[in-house]
ROLO-688426 format. One record per residue (C-alpha): residue number from 1; residue in three letters; x, y, z. Coordinates in Angstrom, 1 decimal, decimal comma, padded with zeros to 4 digits. Each point is the difference from the previous one (the first is absolute). Layout:
N
<site><doti>NUM</doti><lolo>ALA</lolo><u>X</u><v>Y</v><w>Z</w></site>
...
! end
This chain:
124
<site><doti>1</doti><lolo>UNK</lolo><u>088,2</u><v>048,0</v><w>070,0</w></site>
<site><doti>2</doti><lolo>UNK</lolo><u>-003,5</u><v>000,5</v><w>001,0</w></site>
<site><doti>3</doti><lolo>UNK</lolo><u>-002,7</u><v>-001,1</v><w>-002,5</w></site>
<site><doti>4</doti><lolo>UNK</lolo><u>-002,8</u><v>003,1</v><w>-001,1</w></site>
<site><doti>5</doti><lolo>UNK</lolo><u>-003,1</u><v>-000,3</v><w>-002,3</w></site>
<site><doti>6</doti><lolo>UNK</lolo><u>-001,2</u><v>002,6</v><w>-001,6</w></site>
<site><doti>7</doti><lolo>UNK</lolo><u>-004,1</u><v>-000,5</v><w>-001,1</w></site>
<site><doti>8</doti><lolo>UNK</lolo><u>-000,5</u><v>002,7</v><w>-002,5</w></site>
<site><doti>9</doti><lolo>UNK</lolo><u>-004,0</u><v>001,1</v><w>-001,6</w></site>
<site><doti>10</doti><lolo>UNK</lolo><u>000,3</u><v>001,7</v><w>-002,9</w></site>
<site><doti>11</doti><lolo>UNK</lolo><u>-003,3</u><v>001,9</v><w>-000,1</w></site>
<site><doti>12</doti><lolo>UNK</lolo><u>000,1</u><v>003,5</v><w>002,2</w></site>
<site><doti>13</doti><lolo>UNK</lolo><u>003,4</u><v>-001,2</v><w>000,2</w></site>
<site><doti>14</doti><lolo>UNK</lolo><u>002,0</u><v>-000,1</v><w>-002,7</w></site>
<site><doti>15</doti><lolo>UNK</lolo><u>-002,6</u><v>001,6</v><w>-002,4</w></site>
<site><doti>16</doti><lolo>UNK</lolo><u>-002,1</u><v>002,2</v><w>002,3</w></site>
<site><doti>17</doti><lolo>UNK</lolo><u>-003,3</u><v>000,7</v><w>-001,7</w></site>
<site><doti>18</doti><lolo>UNK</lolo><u>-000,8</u><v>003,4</v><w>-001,9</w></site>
<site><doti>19</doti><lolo>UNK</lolo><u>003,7</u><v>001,2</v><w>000,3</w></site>
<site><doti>20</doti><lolo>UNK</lolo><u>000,6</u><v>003,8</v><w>-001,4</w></site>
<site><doti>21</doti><lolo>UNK</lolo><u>002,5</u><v>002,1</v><w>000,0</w></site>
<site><doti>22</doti><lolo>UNK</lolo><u>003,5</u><v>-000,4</v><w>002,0</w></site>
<site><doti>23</doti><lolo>UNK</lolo><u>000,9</u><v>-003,0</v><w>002,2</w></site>
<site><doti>24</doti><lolo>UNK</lolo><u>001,1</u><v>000,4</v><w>003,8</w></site>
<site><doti>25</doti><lolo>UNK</lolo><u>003,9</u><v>000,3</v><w>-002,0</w></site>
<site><doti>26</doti><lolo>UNK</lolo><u>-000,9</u><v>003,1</v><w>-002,1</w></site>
<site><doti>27</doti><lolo>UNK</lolo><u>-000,1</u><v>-001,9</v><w>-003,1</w></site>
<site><doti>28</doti><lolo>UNK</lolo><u>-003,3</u><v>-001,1</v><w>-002,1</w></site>
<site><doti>29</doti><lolo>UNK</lolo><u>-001,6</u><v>-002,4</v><w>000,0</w></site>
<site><doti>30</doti><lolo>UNK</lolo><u>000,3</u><v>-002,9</v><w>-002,5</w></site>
<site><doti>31</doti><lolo>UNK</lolo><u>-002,0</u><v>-002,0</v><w>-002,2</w></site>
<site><doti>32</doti><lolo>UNK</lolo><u>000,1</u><v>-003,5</v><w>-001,5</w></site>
<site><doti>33</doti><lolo>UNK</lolo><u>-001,9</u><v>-002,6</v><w>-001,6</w></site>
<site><doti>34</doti><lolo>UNK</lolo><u>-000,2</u><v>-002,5</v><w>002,1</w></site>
<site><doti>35</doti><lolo>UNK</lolo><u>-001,8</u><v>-002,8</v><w>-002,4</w></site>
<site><doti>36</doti><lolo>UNK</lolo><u>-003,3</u><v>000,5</v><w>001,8</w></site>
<site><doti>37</doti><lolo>UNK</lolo><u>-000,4</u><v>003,6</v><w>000,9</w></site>
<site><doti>38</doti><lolo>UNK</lolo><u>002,6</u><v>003,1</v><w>000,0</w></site>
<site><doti>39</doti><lolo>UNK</lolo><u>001,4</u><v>000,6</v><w>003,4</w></site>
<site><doti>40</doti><lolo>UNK</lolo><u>001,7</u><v>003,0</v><w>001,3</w></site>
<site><doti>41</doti><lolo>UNK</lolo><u>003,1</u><v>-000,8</v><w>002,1</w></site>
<site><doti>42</doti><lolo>UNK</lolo><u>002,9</u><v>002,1</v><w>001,5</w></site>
<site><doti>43</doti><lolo>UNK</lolo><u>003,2</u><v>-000,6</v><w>-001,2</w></site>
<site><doti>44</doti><lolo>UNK</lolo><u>001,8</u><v>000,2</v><w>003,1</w></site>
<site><doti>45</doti><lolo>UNK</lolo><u>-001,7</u><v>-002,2</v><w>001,9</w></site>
<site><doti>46</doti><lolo>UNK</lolo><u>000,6</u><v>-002,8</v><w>-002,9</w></site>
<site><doti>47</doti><lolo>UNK</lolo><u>003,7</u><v>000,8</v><w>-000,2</w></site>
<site><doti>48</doti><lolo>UNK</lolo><u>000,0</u><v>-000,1</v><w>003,7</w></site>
<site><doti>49</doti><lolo>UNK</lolo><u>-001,7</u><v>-003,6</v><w>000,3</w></site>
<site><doti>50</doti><lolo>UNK</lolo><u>002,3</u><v>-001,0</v><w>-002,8</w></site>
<site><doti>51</doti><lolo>UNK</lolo><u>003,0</u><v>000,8</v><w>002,2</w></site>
<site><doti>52</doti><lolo>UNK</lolo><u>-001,6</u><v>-001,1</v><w>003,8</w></site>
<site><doti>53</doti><lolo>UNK</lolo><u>-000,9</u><v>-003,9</v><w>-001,9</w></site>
<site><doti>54</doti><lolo>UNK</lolo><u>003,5</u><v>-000,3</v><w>-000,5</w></site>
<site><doti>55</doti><lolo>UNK</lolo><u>000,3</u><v>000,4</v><w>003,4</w></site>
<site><doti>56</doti><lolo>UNK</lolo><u>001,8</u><v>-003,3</v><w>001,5</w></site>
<site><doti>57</doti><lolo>UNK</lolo><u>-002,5</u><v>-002,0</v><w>002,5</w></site>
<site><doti>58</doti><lolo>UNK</lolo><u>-003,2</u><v>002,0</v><w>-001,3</w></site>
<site><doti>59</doti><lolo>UNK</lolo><u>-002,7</u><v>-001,9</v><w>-001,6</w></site>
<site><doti>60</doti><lolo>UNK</lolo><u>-002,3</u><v>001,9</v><w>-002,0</w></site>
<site><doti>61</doti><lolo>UNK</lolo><u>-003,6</u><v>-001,4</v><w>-000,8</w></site>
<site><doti>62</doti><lolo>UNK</lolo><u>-002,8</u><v>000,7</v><w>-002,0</w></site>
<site><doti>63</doti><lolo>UNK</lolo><u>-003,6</u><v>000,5</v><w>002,7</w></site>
<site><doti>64</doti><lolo>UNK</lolo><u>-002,2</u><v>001,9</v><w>-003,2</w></site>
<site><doti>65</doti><lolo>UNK</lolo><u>-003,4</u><v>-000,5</v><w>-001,2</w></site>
<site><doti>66</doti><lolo>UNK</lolo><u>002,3</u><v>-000,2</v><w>-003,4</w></site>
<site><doti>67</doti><lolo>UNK</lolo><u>001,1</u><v>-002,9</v><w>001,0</w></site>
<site><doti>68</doti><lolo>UNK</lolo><u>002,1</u><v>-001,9</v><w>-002,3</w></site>
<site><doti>69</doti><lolo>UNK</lolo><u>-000,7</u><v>003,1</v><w>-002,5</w></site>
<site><doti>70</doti><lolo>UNK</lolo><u>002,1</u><v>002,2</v><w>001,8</w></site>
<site><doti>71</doti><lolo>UNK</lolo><u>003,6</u><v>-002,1</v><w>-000,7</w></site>
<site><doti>72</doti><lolo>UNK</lolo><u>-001,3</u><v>-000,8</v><w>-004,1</w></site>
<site><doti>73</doti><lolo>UNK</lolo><u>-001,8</u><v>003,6</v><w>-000,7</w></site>
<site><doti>74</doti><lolo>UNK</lolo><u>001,2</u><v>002,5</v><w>002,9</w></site>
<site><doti>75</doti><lolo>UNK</lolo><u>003,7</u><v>-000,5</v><w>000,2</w></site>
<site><doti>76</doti><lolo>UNK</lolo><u>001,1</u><v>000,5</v><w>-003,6</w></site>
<site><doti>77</doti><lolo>UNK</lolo><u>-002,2</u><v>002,9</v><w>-000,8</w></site>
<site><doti>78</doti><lolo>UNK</lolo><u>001,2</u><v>002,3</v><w>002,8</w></site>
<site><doti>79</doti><lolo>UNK</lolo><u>003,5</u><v>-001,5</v><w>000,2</w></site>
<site><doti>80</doti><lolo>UNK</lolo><u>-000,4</u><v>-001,8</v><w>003,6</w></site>
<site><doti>81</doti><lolo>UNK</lolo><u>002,3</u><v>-002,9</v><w>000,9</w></site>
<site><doti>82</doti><lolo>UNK</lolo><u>-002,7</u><v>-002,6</v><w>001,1</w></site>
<site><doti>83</doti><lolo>UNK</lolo><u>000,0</u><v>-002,5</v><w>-002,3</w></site>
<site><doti>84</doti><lolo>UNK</lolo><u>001,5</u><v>-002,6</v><w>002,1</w></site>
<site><doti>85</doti><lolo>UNK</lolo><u>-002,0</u><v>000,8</v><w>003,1</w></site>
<site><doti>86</doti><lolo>UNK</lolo><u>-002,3</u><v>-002,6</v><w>001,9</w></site>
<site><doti>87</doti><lolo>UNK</lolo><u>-004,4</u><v>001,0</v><w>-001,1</w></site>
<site><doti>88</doti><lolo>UNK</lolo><u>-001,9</u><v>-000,4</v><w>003,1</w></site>
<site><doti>89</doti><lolo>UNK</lolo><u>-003,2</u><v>-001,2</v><w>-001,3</w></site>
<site><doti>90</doti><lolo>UNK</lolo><u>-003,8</u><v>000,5</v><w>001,6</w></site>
<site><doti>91</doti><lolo>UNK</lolo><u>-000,9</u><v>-004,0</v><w>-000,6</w></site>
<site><doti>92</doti><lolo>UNK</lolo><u>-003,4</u><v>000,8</v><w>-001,7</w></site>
<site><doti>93</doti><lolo>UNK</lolo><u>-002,1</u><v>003,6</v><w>001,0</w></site>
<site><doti>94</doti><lolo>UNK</lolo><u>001,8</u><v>002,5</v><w>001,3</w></site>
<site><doti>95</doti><lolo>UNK</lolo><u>-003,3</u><v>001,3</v><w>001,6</w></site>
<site><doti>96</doti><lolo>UNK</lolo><u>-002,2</u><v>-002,0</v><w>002,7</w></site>
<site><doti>97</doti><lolo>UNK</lolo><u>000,4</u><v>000,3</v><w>003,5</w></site>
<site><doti>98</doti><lolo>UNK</lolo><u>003,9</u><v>000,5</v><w>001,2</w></site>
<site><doti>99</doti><lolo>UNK</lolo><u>002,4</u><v>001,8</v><w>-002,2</w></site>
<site><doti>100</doti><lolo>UNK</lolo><u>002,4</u><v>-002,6</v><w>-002,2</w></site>
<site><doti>101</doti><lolo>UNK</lolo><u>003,3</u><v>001,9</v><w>-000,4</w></site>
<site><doti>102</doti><lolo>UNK</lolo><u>-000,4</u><v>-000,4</v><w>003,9</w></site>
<site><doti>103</doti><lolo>UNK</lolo><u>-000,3</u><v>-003,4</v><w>000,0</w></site>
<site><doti>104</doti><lolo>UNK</lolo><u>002,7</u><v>-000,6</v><w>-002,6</w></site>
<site><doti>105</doti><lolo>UNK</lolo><u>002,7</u><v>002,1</v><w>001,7</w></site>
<site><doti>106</doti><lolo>UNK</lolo><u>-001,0</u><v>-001,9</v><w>003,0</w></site>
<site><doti>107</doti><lolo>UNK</lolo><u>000,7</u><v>-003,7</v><w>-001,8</w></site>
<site><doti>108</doti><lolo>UNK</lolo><u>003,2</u><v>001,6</v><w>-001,4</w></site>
<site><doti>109</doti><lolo>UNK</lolo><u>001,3</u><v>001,3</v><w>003,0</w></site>
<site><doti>110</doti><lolo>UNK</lolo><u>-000,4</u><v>-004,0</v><w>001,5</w></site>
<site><doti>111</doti><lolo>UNK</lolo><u>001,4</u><v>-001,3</v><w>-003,4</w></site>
<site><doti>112</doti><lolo>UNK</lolo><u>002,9</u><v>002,4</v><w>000,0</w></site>
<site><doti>113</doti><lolo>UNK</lolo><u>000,7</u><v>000,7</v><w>003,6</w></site>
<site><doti>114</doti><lolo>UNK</lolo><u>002,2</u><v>004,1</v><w>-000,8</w></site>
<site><doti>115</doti><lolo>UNK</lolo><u>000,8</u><v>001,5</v><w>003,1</w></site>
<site><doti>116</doti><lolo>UNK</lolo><u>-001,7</u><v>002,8</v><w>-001,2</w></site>
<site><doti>117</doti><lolo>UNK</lolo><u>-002,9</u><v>001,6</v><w>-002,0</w></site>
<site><doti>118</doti><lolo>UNK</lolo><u>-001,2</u><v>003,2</v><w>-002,2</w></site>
<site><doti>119</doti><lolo>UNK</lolo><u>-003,3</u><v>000,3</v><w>-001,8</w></site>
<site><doti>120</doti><lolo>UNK</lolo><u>-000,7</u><v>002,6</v><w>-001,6</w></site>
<site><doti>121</doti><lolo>UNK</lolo><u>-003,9</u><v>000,5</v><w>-000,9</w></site>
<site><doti>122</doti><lolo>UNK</lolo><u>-001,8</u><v>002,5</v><w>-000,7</w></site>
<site><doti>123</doti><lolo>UNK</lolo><u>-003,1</u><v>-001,4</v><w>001,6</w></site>
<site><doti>124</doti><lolo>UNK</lolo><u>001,9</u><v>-000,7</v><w>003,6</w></site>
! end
C-alpha cells in the first residue's frame, strides 16, 4: 500500500475569500462561525474531504496560516473531519525571507518519508 500526504491551506482554499452566490456544484455557498471570523465554505468539497481522509494509506495534514486553529475552530463549525490531523507549524514569523509552509512540508516530507505528495495552496 503506498503511503500519500495530503497538506491542505484552508484560506483560498477551503474558504475562498468574498464568496457569493453558487459554488462550482450549483449549490450556495455556506456560512459558519468559525470562533474567529465567519467563513464561507462549499459543502461538497467538506463532504468530499470527509470521505477521501478515510481513504486507507492517505495522510491528511494541516499547512494553514490557522495553524493549530484550524483543527479547534475550523473543523467543527463547517463540519470537516480534521480534528485528528497533524498542524504544520511556521516555528515563529511566517514572513521574512523564504516562505515557511515550504520549509515545513520540506522537514515533514524527511520526517515522514510518503511516497507521494499533494498541497493544495492557494498561493502556489
Amino acid at each position: 500500500m503506498r503511503k500519500v500526504s495530503l497538506y491542505l491551506d484552508v484560506d483560498g482554499v477551503l474558504c475562498p475569500f468574498g464568496a457569493a452566490g453558487v459554488t462550482d456544484w450549483g449549490t450556495r455557498w455556506r456560512m459558519s462561525n468559525a470562533g474567529l471570523l465567519e467563513v464561507a465554505y462549499a459543502g461538497e468539497l467538506v463532504e468530499s474531504l470527509n470521505t477521501l481522509s478515510r481513504t486507507p494509506g492517505l495522510r491528511c495534514v494541516w499547512l494553514t496560516s490557522w495553524e493549530e486553529m484550524a483543527p479547534e475552530y475550523l473543523c467543527p463549525a463547517i463540519g470537516l473531519a480534521g480534528r485528528e490531523w497533524p498542524v504544520l507549524a511556521s516555528s515563529g514569523p511566517a514572513g521574512g525571507e523564504g516562505w515557511w509552509k515550504l520549509r515545513a512540508l520540506q522537514r515533514d516530507l524527511e520526517e515522514t518519508a510518503p511516497d507521494r505528495a499533494v498541497w493544495i495552496d492557494d498561493q502556489l
